[in-house]
C-alpha positions in Angstrom: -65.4 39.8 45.6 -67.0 39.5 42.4 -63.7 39.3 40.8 -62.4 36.7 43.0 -65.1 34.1 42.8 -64.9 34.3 38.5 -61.4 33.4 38.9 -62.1 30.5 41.4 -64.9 29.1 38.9 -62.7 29.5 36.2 -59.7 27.8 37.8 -62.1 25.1 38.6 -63.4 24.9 35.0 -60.0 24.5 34.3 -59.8 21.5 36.6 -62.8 19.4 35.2 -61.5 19.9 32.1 -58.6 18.3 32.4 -59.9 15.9 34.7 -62.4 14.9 31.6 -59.5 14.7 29.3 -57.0 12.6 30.9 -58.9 10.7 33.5 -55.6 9.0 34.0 -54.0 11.9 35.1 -54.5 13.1 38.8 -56.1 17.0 39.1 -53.2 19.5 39.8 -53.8 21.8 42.8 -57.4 24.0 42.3 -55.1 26.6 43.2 -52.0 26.0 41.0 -51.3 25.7 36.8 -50.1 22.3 36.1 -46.8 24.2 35.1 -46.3 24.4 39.0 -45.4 20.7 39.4 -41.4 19.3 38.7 -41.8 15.8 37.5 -39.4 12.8 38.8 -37.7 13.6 35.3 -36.8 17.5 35.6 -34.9 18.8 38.3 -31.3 17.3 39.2 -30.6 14.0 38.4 -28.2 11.8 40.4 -25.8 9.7 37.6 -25.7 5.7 38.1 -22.5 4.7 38.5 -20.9 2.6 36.0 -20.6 -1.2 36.2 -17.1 -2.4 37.1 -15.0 -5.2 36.2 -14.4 -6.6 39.3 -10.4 -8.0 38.1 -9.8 -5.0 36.0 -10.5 -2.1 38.8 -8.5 -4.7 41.7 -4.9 -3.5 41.0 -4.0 -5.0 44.5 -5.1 -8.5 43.4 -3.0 -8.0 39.5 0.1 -6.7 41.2 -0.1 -10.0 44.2 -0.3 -12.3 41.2 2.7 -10.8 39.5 4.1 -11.8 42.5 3.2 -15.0 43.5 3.1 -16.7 39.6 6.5 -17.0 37.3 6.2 -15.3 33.9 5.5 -18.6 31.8 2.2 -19.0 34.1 1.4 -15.4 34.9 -0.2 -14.8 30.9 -2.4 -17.7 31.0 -4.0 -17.3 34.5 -4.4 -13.3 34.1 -6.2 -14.1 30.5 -8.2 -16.1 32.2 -9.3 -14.2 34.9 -10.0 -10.8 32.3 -12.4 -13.1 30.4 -14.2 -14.7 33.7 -14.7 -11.2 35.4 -16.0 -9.8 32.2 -18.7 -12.6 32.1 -19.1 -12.0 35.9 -20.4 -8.4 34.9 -22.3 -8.9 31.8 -26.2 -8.7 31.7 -26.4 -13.2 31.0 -24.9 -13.8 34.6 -26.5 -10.8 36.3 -29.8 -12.1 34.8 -29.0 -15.7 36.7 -28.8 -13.7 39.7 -31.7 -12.5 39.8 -33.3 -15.4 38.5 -31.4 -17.2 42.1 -33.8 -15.4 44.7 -36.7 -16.3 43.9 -38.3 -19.0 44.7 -36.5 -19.3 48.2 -35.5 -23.0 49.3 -37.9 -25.2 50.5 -39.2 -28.6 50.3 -42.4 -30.6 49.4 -42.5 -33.2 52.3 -45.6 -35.2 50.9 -47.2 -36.2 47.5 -51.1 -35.8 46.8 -51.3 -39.3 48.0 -49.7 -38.6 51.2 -46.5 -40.3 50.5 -43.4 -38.8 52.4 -41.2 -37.4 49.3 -39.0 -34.5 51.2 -38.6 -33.0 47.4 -36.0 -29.8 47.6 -37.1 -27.1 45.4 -34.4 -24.6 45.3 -34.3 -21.7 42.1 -33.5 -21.5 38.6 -31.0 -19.3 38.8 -29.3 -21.0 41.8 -28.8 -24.2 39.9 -27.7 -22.2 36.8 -24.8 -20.6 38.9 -23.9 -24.5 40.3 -23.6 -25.2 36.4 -21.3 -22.0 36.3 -18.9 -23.1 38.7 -18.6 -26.5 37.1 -18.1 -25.1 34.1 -15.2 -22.7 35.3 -13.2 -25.4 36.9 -13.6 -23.8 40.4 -12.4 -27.2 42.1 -11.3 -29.2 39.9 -8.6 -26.8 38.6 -6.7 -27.2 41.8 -6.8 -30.5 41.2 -5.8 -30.6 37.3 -2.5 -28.4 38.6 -1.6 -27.9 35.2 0.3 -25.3 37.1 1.7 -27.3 39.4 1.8 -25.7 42.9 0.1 -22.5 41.6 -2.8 -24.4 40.6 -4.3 -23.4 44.4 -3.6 -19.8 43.4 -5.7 -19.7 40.0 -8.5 -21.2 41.9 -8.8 -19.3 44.5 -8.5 -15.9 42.2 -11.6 -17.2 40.5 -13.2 -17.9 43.2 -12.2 -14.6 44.5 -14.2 -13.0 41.7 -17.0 -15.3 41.6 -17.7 -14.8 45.5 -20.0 -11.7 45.3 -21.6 -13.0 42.1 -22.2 -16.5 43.1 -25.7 -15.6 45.3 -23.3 -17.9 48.3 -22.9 -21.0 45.7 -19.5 -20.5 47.1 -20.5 -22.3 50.3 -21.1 -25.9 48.4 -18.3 -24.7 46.3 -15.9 -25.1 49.4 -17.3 -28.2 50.7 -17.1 -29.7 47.3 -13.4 -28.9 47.0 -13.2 -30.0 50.6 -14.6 -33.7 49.7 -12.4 -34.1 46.8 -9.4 -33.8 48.6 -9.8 -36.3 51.2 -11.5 -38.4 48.5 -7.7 -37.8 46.7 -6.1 -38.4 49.8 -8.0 -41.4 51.4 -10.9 -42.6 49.3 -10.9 -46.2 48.0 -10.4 -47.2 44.6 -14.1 -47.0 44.0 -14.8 -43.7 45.4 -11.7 -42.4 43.3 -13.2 -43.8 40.4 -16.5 -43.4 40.6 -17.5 -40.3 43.1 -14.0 -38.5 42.4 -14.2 -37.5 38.6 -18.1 -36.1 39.4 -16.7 -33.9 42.4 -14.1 -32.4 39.3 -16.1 -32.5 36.3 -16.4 -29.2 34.4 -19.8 -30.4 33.2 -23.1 -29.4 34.8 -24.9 -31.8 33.5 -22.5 -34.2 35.1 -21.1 -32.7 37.9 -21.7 -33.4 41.7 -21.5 -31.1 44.7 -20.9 -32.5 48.3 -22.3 -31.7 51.8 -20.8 -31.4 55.1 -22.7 -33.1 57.8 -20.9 -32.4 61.0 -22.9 -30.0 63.5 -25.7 -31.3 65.6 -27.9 -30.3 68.0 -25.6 -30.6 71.4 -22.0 -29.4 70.4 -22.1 -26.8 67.6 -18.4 -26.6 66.3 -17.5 -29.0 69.3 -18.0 -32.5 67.1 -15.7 -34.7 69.7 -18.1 -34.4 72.5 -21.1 -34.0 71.3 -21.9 -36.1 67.9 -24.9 -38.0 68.6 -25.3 -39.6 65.4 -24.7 -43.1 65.4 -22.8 -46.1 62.7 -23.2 -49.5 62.6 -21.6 -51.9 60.7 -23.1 -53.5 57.4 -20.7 -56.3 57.1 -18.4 -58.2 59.3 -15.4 -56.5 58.1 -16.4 -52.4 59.6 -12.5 -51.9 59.9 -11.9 -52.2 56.0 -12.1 -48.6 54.2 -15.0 -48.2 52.2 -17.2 -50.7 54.5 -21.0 -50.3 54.6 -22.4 -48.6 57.2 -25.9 -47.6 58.6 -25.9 -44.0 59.9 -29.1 -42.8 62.2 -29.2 -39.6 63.8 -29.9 -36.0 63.1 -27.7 -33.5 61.7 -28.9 -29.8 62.8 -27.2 -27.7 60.0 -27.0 -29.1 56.9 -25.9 -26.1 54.0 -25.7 -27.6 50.5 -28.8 -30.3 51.5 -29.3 -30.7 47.6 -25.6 -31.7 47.3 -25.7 -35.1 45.7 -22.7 -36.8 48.1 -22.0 -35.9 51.7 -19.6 -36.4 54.1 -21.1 -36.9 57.9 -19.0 -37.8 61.1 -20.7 -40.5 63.2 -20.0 -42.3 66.6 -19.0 -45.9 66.0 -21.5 -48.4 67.5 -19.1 -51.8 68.1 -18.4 -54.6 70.3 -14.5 -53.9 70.3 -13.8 -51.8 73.2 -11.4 -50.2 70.9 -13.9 -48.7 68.6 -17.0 -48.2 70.3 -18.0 -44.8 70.5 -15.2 -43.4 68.8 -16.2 -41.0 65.6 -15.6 -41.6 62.3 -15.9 -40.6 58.8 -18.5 -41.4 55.8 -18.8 -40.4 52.2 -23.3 -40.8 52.1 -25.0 -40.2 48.7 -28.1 -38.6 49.2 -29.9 -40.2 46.3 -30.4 -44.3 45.6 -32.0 -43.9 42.1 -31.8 -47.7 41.7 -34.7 -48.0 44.4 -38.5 -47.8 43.6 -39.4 -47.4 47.2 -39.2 -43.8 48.0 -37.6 -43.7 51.1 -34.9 -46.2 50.0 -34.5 -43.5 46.7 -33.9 -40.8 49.8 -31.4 -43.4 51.6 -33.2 -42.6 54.6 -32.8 -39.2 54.6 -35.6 -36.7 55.9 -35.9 -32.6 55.8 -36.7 -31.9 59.1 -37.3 -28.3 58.4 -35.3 -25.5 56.5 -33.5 -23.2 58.6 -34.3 -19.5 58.1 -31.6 -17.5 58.1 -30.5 -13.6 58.3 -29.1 -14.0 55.1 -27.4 -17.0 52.6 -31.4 -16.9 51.2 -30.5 -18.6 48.2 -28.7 -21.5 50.3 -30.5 -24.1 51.3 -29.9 -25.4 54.8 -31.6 -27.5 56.3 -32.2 -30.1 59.6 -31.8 -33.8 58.7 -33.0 -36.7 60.6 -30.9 -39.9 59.2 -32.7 -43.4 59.4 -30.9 -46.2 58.6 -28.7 -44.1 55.8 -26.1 -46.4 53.9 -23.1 -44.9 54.2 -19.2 -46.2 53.5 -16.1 -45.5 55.8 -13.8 -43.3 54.6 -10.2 -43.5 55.9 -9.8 -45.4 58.7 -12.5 -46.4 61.5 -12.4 -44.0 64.6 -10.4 -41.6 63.1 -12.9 -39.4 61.9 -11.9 -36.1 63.1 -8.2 -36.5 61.2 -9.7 -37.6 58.1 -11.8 -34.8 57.7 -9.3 -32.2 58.6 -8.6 -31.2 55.2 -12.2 -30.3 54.6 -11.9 -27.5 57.6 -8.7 -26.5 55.9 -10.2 -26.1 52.4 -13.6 -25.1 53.6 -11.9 -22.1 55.8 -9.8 -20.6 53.4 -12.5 -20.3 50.8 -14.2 -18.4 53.8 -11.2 -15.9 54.3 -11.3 -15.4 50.2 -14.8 -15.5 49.3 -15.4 -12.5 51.6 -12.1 -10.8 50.8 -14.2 -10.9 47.2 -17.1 -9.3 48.7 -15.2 -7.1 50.6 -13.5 -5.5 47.6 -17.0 -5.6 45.1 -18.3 -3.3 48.3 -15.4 -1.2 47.7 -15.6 -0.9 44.4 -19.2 0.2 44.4 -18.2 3.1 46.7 -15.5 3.9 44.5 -17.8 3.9 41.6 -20.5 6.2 43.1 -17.8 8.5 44.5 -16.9 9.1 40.8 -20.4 10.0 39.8 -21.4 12.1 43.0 -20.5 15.7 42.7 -20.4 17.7 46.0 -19.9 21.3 46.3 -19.4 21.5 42.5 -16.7 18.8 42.8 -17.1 15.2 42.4 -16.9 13.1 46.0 -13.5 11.3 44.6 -11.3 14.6 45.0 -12.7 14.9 48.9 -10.1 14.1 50.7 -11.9 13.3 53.7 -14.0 11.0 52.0 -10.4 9.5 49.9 -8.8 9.4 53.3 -12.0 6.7 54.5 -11.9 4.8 51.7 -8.2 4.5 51.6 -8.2 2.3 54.7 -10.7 0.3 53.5 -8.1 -0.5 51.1 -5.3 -0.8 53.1 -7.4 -4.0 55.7 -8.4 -5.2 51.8 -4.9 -5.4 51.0 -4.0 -6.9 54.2 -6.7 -9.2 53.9 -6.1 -10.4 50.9 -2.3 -10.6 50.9 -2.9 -12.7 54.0 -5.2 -15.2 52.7 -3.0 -15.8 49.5 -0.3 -16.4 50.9 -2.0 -19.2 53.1 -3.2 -20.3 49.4 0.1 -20.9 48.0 1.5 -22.7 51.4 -1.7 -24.9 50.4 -0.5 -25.7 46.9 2.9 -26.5 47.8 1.9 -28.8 50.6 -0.4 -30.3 47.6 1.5 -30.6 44.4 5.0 -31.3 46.1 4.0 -33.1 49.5 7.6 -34.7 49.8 9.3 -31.2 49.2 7.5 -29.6 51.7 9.4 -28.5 55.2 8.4 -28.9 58.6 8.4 -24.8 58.4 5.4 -24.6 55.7 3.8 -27.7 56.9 3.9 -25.6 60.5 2.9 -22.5 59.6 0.0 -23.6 57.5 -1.6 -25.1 60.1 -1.0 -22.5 62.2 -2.4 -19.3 59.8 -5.4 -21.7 58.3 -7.4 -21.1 60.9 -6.0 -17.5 62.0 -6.8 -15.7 59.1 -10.4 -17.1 58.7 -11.4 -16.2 61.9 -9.1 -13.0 61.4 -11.1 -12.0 58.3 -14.1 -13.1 59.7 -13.8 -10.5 62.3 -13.3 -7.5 60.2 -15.2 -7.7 56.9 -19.0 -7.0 57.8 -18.0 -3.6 59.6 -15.7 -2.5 56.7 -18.7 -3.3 54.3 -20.9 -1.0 56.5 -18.1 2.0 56.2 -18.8 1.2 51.9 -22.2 1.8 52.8 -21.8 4.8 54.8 -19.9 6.7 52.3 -22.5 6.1 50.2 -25.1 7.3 51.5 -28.6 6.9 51.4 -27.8 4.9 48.0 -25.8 2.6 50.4 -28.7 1.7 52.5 -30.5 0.6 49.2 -31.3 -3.0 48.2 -30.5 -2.1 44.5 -26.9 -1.5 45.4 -25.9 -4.6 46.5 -23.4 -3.8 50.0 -26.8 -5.1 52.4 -27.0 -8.3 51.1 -23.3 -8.9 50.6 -23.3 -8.1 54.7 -25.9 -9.9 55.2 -24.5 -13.2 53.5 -21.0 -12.6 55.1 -22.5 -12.3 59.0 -21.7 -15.9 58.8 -18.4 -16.4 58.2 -17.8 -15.5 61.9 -20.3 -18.6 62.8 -19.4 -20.9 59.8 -16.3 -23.5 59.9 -16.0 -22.4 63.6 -16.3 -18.8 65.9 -13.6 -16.9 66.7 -13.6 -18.4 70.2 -13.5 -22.1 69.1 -10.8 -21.4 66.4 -8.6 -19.4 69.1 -8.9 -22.4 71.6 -7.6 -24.9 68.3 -5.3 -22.7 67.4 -3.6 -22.2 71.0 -4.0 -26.2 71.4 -1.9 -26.8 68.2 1.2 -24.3 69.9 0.6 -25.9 73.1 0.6 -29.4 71.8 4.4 -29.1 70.2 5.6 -26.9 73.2 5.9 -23.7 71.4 7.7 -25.5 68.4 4.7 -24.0 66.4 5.7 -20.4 67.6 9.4 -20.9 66.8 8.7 -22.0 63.5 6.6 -18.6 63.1 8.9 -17.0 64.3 11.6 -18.2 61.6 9.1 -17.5 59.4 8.8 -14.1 60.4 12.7 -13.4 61.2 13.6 -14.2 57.7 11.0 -12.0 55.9 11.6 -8.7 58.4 15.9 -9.3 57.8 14.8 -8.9 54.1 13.4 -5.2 54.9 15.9 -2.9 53.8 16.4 0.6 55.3 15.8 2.6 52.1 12.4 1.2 52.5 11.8 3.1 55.2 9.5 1.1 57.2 12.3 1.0 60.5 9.2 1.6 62.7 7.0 -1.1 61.1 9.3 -3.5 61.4 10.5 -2.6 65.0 6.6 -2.4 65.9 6.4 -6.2 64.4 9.2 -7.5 66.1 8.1 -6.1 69.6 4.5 -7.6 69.3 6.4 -10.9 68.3 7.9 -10.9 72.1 4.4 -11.4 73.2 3.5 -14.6 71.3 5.4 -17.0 73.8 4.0 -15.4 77.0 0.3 -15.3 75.6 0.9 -19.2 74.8 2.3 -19.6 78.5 -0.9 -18.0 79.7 -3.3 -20.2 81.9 -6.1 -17.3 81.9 -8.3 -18.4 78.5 -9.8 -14.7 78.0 -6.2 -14.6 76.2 -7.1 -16.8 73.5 -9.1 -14.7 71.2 -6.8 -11.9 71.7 -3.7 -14.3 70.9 -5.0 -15.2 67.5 -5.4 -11.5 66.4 -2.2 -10.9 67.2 -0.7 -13.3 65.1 -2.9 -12.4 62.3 -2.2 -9.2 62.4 1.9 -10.3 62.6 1.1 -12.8 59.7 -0.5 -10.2 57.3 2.1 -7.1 58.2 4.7 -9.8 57.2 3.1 -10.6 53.8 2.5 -6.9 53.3 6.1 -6.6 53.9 7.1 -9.7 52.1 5.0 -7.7 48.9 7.1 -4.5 49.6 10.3 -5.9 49.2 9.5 -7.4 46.1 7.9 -4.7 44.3 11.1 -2.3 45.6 13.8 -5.0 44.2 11.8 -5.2 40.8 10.2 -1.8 40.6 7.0 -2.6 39.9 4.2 -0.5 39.3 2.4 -1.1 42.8 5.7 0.1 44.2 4.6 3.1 46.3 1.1 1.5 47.0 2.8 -1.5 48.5 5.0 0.3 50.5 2.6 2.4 52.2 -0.2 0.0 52.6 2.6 -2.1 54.9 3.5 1.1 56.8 -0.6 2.6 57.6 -1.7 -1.3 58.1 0.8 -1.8 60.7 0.4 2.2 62.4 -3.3 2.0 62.3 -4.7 -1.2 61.2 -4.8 -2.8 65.3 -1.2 -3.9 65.7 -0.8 -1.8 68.7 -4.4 -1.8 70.4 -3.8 -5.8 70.0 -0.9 -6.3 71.7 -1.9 -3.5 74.7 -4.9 -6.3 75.1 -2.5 -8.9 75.2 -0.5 -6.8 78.0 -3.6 -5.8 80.0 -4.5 -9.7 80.5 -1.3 -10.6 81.6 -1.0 -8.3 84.2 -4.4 -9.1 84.8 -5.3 -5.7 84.8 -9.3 -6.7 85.0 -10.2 -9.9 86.6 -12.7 -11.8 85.7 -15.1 -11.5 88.1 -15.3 -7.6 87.3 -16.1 -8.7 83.9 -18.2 -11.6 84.8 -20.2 -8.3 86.9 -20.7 -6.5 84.0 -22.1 -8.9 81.8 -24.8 -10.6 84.4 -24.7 -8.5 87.7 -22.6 -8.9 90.7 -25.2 -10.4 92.2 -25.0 -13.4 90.7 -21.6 -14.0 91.6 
């Protein structure tokens, strides 16, 4: 016992000792030598993964280009994009990243004196990445088109690679682009000359950024009905483009509210039966510097409140109430909806590629850490379970992507060559523009979370990157319309020309499948293509509307396994190196990618298989039937 206690005292000596010496330093156990503890920095130690260059690890994107641009244009744009996505990665942009989320959006309503200033405060690093995009020629290449009809296709690759580094500067981005078009198609003289070159200049001390002002409080997406926001003539002469207007109203989801320029939709307030009521179309700036009064500086503009949103932190949205705001007409009075159209057109597709971007940095990330992680003695990239996963993340990435580009380049052919353009593209691209947006949309998110998953607990980290890129993409199946309101547009456009839509598809389609040889061997594809094809016209014919959402999937997913086949074709003709990759991403995409559950939907509702009272039941209760 003796023994015992003379070992406790001297362990405790021991203790105080050390305690004395480094009072810094936390006591080890009374019972335990401070050799008994592993430190963070001795035992196994997980390996980072490397950064990645997000153009130089996306072989899908290099071989589409090879594609889609001719070999006197091809050098130039893939120089370009090696030198952008290097920048993308390197410590001076990740730095204005970091520097973007904090502080968060919000505004200063008053001054120490009480005046009403509604000042914006929005981050460092947010409006360094605005200077960025300038900088890049994100718009205002397109509109350069020093390469002609592929101008649309340079742009959107950068902006492909600047989507999950951009901290969602992408969304004024689109809107920008948006406004410059139907400034280029139907501004005045003085908006082209004055508002125009801003919209396009490359630099950010210069450069302007437009707003979108179209939802409000009522109608959501549904701007016909419920636009509350009313315009009244300045001047006598309201049905000249470019006249004066005073806009008042409230717009209930502003993004981009420090753009400099916006474009709003308001109801006409006339005494011509004609035009009263009707909506039309305004180009607003948001700033009057040559006032002293501040509320004239703000042109009647007021920050209700800033939204807060799930994610899109860096993005400030916002609620404005419009007070006798000067605004001009743009195109032509009571035609608002039509003049605007391009914006949706523009706006949607840089939805569709921005979070084809993000989908693929997500992948990458994955693929990175699988290289690093070593399982069973092995690392995680020769697991073919885990390879098997990731490889149809790939395959909807390529689908995805092949999809959305080759909306783009229907896009820059309806831009650079209008008169050369057939009633086919002109079709078709108002047919898939709002397809694969909502198409994309759907699927993005959920593939993001499987990059998570096979990551692990690393996945679930802030650090990596994949929550906030899901976060920030959640609402691209809200934005520029839902799923629901872009199924009902796109089954009024078929309806609208009889079907003539549908048979211009399908001509699309025909030709591109007759181009499929056999020694592809992709007989089943293509026969599984054609078959869900037959459904298109009875889905149209339809009168139950549940068949609307289900009709747009199954033209997106004809539309993408007819690019993926289109890219097959060519790669087999030429032998290029994405040869065997191109080939089967076509053939799993259209086994396993939804093809068949798509069309089985399709069947079930028009043999009404559930009605929709048993659904209706489901949802809220029979008894309320």
């Amino acid at each position: 016992m003796l023994q015992s206690w003379l070992a406790l005292r001297n362990i405790e000596t021991r203790a105080l000792t050390t305690r004395a010496a480094s009072p810094e330093r936390a006591p080890p156990h009374p019972w335990a030598s401070e050799s008994d503890f592993m430190l963070i920095s001795e035992g196994f130690q997980q390996l980072a993964p490397l950064d990645t260059d997000g153009y130089a690890s996306d072989l899908a994107l290099q071989a589409l280009l090879r594609r889609l641009l001719p070999p006197d244009i091809l050098p130039a744009v893939d120089g370009d994009l090696q030198r952008f996505s290097l920048y993308l990665a390197s410590e001076s942009h990740q730095t204005l990243k970091r520097a973007a989320d904090e502080p968060e959006p919000h505004v200063v309503q008053y001054d120490n004196y009480g005046r009403r200033i509604d000042r914006l405060v929005t981050s460092e690093g947010w409006r360094a990445i605005k200077g960025v995009a300038a900088q890049e020629g994100l718009v205002s290449l397109a509109y350069r088109r020093e390469h002609g009809e592929h101008s649309r296709i340079h742009s959107f690759a950068k902006i492909y690679l600047f989507a999950p580094e951009s901290k969602l500067v992408g969304c004024p981005l689109s809107m920008t682009d948006g406004a410059a078009r139907v400034l280029e198609l139907q501004g005045t003289p003085e908006m082209r000359e004055e508002v125009l070159p801003r919209l396009l200049s490359n630099d950010s001390t210069k450069s302007w950024m437009a707003a979108q002002w179209m939802t409000e409080r009522e109608g959501g997406s549904d701007v016909n009905t419920a636009t509350e926001t009313t315009a009244r003539a300045s001047s006598y002469f309201a049905d000249e483009e470019g006249a004066p207007f005073r806009l008042d109203g409230f717009k209930w989801f502003s993004s981009a509210t420090d753009g400099q320029v916006a474009l709003a939709l308001a109801r006409t307030v006339s005494d011509e039966p004609a035009q009263k009521g009707k909506l039309s179309l305004f180009l607003v700036r948001t700033r009057l510097e040559e006032h002293d009064e501040p509320e004239k500086r703000r042109n009647g503009i007021r920050i209700h409140r800033m939204k807060r949103k799930i994610g899109t932190k860096a993005l400030p949205t916002a609620e404005l109430e419009l007070k006798w705001t000067q605004g001009h007409l743009v195109g032509r009075l009571g035609q608002g909806v039509k003049t605007i159209s391009p914006v949706l057109n523009i706006t949607r597709l840089h939805s569709a590629i921005g979070s084809i971007g993000c989908l693929h940095k997500c992948i990458d990330l994955a693929k990175a850490f699988a290289r690093v992680r070593i399982i069973r003695g092995k690392p995680l990239e020769q697991n073919e379970l885990h390879t098997h996963i990731l490889s149809r993340l790939a395959v909807t990435h390529r689908a995805l992507l092949h999809f959305s580009f080759g909306v783009v380049q229907m896009l820059g052919l309806s831009e650079a060559a209008p008169d050369m353009c057939t009633e086919l593209l002109n079709s078709n691209l108002r047919l898939l523009t709002p397809v694969v947006k909502a198409f994309t949309a759907a699927r993005v998110v959920w593939l993001m979370a499987e990059a998570m998953e096979s990551m692990g607990g690393q996945g679930y980290m802030v650090e990596t990157g994949i929550g906030e890129l899901m976060a920030d993409n959640v609402v691209e199946r809200v934005w520029e319309g839902t799923q629901a309101v872009l199924a009902d547009d796109v089954m009024r456009f078929i309806r609208k020309g009889n079907g003539e839509a549908l048979r211009l598809f399908g001509t699309f389609c025909d030709k591109h499948l007759a181009s499929v040889t056999d020694n592809l061997q992709l007989q089943t594809a293509t026969s599984a293509v054609r078959d869900a094809m037959t459904r298109l016209e009875p889905a149209a014919q339809s009168t139950d509307s549940r068949i609307l959402r289900h009709n747009l999937h199954l033209i997106g997913h004809i539309a993408s396994s007819i690019f993926l086949l289109q890219h097959a074709v060519w790669c087999h003709a030429g032998q290029d190196a994405d040869c065997i990759e191109a080939r089967a991403s076509a053939q799993l995409w259209i086994a396993e990618g939804g093809l068949y559950e798509t069309v089985r939907a399709v069947d079930d509702i028009l043999a009404s298989s559930t009605s929709p009272a048993d659904e209706y039941g489901l949802v809220y209760g029979r008894a309320r039937l």
